[in-house]
CHARMM-style PDB file with segment names, atoms N, HN, CA, C and O in Angstrom:
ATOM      1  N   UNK     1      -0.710  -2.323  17.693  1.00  0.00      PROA
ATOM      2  CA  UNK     1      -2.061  -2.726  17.371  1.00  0.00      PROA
ATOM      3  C   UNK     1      -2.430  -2.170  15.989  1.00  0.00      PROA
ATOM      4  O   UNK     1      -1.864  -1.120  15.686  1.00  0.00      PROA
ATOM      5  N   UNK     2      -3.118  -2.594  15.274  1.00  0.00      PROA
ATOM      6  HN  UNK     2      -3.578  -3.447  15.520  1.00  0.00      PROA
ATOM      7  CA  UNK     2      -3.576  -2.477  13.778  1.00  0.00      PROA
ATOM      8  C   UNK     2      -4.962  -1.741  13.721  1.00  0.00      PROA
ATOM      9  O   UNK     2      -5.785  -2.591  14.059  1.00  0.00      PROA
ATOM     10  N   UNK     3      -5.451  -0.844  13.518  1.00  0.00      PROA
ATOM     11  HN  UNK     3      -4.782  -0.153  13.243  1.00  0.00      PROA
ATOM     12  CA  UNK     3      -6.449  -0.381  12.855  1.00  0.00      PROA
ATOM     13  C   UNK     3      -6.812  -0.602  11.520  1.00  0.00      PROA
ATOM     14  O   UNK     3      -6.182  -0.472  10.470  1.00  0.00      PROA
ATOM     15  N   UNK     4      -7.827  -0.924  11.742  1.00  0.00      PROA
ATOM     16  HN  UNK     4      -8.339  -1.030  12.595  1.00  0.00      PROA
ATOM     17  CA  UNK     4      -8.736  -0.983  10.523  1.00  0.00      PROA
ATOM     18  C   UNK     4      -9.199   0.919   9.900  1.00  0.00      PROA
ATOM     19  O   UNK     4      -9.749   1.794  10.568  1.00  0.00      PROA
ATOM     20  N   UNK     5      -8.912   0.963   9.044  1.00  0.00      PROA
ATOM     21  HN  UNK     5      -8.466   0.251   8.502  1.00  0.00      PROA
ATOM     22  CA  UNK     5      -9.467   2.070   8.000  1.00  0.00      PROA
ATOM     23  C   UNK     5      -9.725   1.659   6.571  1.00  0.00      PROA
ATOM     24  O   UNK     5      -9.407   0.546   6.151  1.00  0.00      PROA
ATOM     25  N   UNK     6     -10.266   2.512   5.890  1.00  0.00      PROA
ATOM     26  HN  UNK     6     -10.525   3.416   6.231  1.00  0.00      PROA
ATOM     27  CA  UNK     6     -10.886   2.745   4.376  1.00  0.00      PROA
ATOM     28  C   UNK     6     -10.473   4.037   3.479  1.00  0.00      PROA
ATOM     29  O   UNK     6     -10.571   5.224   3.791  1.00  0.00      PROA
ATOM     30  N   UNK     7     -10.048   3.540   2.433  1.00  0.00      PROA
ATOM     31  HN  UNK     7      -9.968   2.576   2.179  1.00  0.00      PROA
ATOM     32  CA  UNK     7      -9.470   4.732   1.572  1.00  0.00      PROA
ATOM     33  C   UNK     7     -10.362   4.776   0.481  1.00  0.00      PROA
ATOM     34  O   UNK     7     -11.335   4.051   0.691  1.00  0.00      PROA
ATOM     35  N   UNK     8     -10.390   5.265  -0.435  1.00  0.00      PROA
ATOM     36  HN  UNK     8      -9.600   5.854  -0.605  1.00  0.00      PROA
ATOM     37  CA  UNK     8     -10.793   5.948  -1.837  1.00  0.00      PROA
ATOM     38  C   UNK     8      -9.496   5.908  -2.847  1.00  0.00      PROA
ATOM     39  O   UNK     8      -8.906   6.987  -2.800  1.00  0.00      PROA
ATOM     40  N   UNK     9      -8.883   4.965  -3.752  1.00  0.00      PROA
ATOM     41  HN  UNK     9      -9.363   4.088  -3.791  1.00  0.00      PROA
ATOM     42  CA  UNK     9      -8.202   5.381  -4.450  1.00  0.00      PROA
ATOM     43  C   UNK     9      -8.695   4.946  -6.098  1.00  0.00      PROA
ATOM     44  O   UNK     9      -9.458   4.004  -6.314  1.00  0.00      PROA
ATOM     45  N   UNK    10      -8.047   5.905  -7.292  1.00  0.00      PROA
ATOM     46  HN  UNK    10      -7.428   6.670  -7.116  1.00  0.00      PROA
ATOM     47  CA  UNK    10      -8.638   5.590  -8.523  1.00  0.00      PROA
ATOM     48  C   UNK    10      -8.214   3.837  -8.767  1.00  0.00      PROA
ATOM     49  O   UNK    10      -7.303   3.073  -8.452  1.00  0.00      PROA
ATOM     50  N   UNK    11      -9.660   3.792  -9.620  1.00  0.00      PROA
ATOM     51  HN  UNK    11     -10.401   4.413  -9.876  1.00  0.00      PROA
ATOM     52  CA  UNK    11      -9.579   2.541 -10.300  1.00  0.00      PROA
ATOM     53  C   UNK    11      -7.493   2.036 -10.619  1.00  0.00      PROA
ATOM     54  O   UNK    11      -6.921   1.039 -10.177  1.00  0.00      PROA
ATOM     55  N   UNK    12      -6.932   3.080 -11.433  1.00  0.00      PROA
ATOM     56  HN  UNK    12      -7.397   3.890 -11.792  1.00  0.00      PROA
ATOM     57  CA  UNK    12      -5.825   2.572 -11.968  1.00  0.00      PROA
ATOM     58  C   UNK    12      -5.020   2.415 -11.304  1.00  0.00      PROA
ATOM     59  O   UNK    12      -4.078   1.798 -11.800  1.00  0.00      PROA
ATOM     60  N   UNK    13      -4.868   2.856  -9.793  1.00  0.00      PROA
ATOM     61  HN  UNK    13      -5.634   3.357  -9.390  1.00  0.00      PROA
ATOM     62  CA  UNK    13      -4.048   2.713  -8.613  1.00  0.00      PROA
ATOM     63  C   UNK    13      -4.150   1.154  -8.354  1.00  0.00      PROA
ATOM     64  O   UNK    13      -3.392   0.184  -8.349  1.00  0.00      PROA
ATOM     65  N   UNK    14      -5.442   1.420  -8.148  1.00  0.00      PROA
ATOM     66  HN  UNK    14      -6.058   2.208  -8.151  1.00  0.00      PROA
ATOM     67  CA  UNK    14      -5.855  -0.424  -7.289  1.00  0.00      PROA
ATOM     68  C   UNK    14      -5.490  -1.683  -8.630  1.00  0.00      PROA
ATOM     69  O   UNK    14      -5.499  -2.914  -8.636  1.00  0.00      PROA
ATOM     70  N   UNK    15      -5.228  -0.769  -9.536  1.00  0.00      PROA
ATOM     71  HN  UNK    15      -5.222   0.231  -9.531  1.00  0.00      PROA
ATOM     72  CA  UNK    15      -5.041  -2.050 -10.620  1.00  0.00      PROA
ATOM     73  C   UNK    15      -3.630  -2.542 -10.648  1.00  0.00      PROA
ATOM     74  O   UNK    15      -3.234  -3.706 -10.713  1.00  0.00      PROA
ATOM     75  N   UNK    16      -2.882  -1.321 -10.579  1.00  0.00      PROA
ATOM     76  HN  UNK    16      -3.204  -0.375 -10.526  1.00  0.00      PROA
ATOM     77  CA  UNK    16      -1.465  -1.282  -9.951  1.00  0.00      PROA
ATOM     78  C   UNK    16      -0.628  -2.058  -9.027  1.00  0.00      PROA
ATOM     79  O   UNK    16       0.477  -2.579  -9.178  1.00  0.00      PROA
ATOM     80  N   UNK    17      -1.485  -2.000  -7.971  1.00  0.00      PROA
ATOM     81  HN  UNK    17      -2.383  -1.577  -7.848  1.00  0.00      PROA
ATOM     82  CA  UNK    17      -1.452  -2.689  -6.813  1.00  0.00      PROA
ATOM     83  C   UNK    17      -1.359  -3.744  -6.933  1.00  0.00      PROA
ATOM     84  O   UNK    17      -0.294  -4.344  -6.782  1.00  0.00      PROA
ATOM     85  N   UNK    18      -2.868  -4.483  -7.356  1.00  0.00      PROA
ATOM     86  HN  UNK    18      -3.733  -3.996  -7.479  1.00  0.00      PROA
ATOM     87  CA  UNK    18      -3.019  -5.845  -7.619  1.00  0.00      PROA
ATOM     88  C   UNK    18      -2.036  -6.233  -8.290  1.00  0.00      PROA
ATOM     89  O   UNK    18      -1.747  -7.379  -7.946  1.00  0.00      PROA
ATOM     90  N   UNK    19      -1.106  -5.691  -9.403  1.00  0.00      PROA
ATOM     91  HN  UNK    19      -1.340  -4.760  -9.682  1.00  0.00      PROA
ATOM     92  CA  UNK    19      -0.351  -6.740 -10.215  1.00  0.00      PROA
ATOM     93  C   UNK    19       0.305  -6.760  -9.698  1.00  0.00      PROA
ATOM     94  O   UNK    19       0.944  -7.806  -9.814  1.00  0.00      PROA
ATOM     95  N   UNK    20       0.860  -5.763  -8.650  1.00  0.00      PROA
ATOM     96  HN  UNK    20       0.341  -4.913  -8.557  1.00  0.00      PROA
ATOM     97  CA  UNK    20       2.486  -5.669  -7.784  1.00  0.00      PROA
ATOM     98  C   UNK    20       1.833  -6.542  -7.128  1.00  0.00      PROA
ATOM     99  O   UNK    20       2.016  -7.538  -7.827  1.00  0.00      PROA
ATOM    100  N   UNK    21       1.169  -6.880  -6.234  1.00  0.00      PROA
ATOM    101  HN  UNK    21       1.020  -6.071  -5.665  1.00  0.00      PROA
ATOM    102  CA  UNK    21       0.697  -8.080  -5.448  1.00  0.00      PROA
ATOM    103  C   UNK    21       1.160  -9.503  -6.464  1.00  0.00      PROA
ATOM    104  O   UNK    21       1.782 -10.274  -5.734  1.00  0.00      PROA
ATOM    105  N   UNK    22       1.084  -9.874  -7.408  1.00  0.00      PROA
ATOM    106  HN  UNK    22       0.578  -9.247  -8.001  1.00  0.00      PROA
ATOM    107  CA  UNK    22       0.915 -11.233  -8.504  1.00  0.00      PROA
ATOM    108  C   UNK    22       2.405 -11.102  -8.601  1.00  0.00      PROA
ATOM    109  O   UNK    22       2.783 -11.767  -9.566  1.00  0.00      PROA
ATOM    110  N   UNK    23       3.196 -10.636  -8.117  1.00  0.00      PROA
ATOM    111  HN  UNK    23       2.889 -10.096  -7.333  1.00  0.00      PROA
ATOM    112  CA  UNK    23       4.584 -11.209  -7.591  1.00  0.00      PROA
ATOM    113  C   UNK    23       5.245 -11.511  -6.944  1.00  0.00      PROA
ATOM    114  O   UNK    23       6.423 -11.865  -6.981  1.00  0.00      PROA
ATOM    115  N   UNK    24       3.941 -11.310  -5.677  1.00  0.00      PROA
ATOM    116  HN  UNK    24       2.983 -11.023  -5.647  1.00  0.00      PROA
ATOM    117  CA  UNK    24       4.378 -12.609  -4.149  1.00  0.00      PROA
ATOM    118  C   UNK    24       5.060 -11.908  -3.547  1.00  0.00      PROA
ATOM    119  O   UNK    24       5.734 -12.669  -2.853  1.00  0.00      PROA
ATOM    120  N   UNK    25       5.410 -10.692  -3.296  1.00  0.00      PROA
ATOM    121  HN  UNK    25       4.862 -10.074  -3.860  1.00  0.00      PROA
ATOM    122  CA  UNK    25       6.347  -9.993  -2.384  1.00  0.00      PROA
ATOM    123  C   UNK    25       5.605  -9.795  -1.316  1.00  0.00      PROA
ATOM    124  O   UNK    25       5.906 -10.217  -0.199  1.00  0.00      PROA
ATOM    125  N   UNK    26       4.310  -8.964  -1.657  1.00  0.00      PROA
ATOM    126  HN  UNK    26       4.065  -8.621  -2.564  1.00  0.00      PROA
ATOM    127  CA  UNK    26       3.625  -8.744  -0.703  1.00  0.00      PROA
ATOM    128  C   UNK    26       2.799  -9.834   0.070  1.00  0.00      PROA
ATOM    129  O   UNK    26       2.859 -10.954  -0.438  1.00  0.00      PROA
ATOM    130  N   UNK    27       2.076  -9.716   1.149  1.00  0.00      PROA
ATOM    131  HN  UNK    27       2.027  -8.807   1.562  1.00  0.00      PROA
ATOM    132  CA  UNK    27       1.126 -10.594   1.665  1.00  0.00      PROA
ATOM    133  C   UNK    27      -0.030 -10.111   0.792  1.00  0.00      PROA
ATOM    134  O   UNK    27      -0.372 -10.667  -0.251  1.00  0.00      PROA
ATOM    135  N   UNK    28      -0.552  -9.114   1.273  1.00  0.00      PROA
ATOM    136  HN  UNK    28      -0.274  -8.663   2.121  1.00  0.00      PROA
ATOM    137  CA  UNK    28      -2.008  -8.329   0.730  1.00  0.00      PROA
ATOM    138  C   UNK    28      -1.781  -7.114   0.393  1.00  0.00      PROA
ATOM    139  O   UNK    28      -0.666  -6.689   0.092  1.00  0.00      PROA
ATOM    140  N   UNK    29      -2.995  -6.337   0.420  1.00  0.00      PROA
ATOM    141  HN  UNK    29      -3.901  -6.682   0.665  1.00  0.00      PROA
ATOM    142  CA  UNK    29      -2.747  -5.216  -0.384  1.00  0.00      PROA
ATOM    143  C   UNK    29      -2.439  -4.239   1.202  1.00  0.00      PROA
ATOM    144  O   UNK    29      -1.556  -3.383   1.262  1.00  0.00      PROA
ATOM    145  N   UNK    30      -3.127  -4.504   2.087  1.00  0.00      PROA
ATOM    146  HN  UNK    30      -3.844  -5.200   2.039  1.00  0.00      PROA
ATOM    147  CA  UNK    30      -2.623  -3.607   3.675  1.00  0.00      PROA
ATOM    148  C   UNK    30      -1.219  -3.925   3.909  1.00  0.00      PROA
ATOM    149  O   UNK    30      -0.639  -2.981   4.446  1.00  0.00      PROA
ATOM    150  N   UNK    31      -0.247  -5.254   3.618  1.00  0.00      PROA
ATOM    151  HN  UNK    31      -0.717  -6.022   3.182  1.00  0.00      PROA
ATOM    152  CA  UNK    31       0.434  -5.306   3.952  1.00  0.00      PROA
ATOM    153  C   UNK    31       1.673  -4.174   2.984  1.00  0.00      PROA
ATOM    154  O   UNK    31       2.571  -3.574   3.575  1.00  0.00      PROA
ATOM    155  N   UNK    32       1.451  -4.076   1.398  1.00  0.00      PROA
ATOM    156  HN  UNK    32       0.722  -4.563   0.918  1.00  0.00      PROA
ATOM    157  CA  UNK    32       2.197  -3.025   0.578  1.00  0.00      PROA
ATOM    158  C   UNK    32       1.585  -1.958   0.875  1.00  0.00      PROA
ATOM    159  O   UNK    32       2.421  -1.055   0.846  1.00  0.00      PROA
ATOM    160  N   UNK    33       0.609  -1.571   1.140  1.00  0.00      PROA
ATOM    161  HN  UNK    33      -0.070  -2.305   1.163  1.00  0.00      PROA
ATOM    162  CA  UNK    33       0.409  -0.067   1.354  1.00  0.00      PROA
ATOM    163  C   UNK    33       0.870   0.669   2.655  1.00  0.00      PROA
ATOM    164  O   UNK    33       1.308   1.820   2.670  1.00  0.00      PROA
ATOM    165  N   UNK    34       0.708  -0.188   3.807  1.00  0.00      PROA
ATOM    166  HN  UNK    34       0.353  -1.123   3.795  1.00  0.00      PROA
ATOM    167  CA  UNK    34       1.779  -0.134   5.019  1.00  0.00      PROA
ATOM    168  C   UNK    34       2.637   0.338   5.059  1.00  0.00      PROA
ATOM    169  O   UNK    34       2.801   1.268   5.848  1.00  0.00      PROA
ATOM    170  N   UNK    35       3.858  -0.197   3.993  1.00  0.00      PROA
ATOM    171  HN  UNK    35       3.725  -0.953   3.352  1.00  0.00      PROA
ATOM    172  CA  UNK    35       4.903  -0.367   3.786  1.00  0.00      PROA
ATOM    173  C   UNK    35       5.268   0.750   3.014  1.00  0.00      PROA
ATOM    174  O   UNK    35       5.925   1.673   3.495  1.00  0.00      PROA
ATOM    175  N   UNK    36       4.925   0.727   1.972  1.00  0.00      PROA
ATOM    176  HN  UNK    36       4.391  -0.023   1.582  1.00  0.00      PROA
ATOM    177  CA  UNK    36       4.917   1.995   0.634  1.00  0.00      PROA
ATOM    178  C   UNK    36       4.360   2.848   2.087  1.00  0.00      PROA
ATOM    179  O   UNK    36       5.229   2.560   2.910  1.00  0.00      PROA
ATOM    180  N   UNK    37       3.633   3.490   2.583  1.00  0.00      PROA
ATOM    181  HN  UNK    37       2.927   3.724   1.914  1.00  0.00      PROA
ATOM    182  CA  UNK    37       3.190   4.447   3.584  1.00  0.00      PROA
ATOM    183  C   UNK    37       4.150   4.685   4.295  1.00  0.00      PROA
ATOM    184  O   UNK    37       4.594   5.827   4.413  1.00  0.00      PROA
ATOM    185  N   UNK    38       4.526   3.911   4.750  1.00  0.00      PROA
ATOM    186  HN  UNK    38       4.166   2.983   4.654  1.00  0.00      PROA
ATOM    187  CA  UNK    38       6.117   4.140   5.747  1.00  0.00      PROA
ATOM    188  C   UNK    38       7.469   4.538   5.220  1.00  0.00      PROA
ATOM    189  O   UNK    38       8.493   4.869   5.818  1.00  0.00      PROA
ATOM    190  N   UNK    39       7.173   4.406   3.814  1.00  0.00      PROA
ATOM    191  HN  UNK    39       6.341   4.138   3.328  1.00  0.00      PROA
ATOM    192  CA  UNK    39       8.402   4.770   2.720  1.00  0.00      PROA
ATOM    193  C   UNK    39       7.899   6.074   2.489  1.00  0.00      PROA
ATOM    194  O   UNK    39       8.395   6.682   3.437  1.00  0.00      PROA
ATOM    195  N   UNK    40       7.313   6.804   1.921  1.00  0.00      PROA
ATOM    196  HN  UNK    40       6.910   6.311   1.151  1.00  0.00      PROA
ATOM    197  CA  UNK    40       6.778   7.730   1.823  1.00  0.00      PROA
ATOM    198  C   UNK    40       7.261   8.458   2.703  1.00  0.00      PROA
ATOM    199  O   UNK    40       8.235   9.201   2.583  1.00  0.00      PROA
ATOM    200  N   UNK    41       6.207   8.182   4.204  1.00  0.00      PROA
ATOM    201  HN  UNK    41       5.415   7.579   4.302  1.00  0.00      PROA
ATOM    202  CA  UNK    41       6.882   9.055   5.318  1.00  0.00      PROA
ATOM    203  C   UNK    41       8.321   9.244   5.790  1.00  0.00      PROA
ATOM    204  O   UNK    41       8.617  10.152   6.567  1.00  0.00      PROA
ATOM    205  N   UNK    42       9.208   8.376   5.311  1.00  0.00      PROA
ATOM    206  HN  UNK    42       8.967   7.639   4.680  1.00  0.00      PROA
ATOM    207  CA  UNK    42       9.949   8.565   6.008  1.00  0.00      PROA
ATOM    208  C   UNK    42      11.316   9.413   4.644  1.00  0.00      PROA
ATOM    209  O   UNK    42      12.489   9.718   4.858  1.00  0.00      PROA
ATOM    210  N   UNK    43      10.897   9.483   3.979  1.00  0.00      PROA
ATOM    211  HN  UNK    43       9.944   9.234   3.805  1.00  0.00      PROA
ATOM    212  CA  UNK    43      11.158  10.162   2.723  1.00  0.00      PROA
ATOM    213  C   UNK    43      11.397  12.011   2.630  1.00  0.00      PROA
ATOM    214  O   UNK    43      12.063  12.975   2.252  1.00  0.00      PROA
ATOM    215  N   UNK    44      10.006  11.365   3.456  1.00  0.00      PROA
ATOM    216  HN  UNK    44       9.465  10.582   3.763  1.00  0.00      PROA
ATOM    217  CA  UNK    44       9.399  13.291   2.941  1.00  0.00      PROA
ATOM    218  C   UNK    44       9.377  13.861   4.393  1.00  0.00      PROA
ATOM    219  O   UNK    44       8.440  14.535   4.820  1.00  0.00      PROA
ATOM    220  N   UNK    45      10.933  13.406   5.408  1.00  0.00      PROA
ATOM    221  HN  UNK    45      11.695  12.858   5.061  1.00  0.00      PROA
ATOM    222  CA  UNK    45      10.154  13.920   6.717  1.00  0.00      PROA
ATOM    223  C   UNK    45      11.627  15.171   6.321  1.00  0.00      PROA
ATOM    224  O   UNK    45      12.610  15.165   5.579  1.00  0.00      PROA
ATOM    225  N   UNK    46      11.060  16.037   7.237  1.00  0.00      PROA
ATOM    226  HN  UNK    46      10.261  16.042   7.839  1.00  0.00      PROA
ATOM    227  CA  UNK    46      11.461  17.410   7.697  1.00  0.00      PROA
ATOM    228  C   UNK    46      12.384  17.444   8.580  1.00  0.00      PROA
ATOM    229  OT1 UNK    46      12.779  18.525   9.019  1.00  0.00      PROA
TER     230      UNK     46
END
């Protein structure tokens, strides 16, 4: 199941985002941050 949440990130992040989005990989921006989130974690696990 999917939760809905809300973040805070700087202007130049979300600008970031958006252009990585304008190459169609992603669906939306929940669907790369998901993803990048799950990369992250599974990166930095212990």
């Amino acid at each position: 199941m999917k939760v809905k949440i809300s973040v805070s990130m700087e202007e130049d992040t979300i600008k970031k985002i958006e252009n990585t989005l304008k190459r169609g990989i992603y669906r939306n921006k929940s669907h790369l941050i998901e993803l990048a989130t799950k990369e992250f974690i599974e990166e930095n696990k212990k």
